[in-house]
C-alpha positions as CSV (number, residue, x, y, z in Angstrom):
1,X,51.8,-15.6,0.8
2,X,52.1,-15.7,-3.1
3,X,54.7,-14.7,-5.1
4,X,52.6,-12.8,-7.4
5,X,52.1,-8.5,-7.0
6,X,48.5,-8.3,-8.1
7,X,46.1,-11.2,-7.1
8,X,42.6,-10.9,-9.6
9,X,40.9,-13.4,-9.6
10,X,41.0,-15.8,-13.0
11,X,44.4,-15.8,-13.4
12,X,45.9,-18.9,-12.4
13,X,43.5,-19.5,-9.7
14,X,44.5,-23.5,-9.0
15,X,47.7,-22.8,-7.1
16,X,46.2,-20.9,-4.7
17,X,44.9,-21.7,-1.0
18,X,40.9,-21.7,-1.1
19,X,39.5,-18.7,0.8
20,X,36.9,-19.3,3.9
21,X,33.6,-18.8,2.5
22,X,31.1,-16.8,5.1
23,X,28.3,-18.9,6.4
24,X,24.9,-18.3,5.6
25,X,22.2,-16.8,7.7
26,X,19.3,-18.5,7.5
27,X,16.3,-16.2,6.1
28,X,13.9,-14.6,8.8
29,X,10.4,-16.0,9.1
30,X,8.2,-13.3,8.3
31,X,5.5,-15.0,10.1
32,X,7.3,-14.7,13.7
33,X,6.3,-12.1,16.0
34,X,6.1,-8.4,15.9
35,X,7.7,-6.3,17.9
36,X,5.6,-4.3,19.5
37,X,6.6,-0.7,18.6
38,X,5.4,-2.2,14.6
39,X,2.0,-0.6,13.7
40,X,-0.8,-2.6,12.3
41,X,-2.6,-2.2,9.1
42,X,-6.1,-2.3,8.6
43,X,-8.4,-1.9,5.2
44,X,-10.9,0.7,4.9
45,X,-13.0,2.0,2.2
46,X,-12.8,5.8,1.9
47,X,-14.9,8.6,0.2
48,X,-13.2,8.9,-3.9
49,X,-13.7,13.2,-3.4
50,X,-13.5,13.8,0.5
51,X,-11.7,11.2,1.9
52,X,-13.6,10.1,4.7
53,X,-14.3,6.6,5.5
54,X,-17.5,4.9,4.7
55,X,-19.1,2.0,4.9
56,X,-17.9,-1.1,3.1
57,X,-21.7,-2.5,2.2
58,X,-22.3,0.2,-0.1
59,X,-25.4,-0.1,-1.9
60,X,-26.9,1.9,-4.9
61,X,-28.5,4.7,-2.8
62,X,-25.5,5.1,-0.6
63,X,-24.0,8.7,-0.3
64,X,-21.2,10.1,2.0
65,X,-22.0,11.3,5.1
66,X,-19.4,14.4,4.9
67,X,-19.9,15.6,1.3
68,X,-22.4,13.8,-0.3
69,X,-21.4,12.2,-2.9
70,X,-22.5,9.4,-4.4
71,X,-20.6,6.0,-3.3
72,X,-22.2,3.7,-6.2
73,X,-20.0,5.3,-8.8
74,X,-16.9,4.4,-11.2
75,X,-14.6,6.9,-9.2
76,X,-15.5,4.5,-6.3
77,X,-15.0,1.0,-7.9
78,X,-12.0,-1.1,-7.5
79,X,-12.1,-1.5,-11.4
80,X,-11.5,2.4,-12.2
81,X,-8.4,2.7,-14.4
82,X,-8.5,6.0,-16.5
83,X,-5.9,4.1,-18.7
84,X,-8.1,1.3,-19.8
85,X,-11.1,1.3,-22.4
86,X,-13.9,3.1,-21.4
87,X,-11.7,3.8,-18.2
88,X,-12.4,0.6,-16.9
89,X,-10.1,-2.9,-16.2
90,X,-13.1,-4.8,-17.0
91,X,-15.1,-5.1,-20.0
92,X,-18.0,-3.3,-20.7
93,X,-20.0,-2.1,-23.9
94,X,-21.0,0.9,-23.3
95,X,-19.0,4.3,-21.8
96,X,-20.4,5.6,-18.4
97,X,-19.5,9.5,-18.8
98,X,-20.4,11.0,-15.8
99,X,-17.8,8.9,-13.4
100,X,-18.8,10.8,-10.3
101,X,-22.7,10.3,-10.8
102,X,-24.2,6.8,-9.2
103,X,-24.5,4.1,-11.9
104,X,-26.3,0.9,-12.1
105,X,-22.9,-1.2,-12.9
106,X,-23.3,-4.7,-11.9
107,X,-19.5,-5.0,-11.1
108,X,-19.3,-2.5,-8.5
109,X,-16.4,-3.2,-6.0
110,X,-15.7,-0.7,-3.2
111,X,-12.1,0.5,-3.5
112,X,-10.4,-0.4,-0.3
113,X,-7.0,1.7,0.7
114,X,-4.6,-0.4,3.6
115,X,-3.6,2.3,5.5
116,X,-1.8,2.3,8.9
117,X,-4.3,2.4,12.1
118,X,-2.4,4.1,14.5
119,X,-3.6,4.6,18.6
120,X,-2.6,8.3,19.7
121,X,-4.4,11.2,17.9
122,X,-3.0,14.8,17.2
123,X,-1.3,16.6,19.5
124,X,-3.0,19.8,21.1
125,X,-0.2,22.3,20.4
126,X,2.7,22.8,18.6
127,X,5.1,22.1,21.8
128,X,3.8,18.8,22.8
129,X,4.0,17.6,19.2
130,X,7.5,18.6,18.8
131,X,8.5,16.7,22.6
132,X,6.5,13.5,21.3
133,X,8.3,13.7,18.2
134,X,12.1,13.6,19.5
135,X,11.2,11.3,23.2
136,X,12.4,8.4,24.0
């Protein structure tokens, strides 16, 4: 034990006994494998006003089959920023107002969301969903 009352460290560190450093873990592969409770993720392209998921060719005349709307248009592209110029990330000369009305852009990219894909579907009442919530 040291004859000193308060031991910070700095102040006359060379007379005293080195402390046990902890080992190291080595870092996790995050490549290994899942377990199997771990849901998987999947990328889909989804309707810009409804939210329904459509198809990922989408083509100039393409509309969604729940609302209607039109699929070829800026709210739908992967390059829709409303902070950037002309409220696109790429450049382009000329302002498209209408950003829910189909558009003859040449760089059209469907925006794809990852979301979750998950196998049971809603429960039927409000009891089964609250013993599936809290089982083990």
């Amino acid at each position: 034990m040291s004859d000193r009352k308060y031991r910070q460290r700095g102040y006359m560190d060379n007379d005293r006994e080195p402390q046990q450093s902890k080992p190291q873990q080595k870092p996790r592969d995050r490549e290994g494998p899942r377990s199997p409770r771990m849901m998987a993720f999947g990328e889909t392209v989804k309707c810009a006003s409804c939210g329904v998921k459509a198809p990922s060719n989408i083509t100039f005349e393409s509309s969604c089959t729940n609302c209607r709307a039109e699929l070829h248009s800026c709210r739908q592209c992967n390059y829709f920023d409303p902070s950037a110029r002309f409220e696109c990330s790429k450049p382009i000369t000329t302002k498209i107002v209408n950003k829910n009305a189909r558009n003859p852009c040449e760089l059209f990219a469907p925006r794809t969301v990852v979301e979750r894909q998950t196998s049971s579907g809603a429960p039927t009442d409000a009891r089964a969903a609250f013993a599936k919530l809290f089982k083990k």
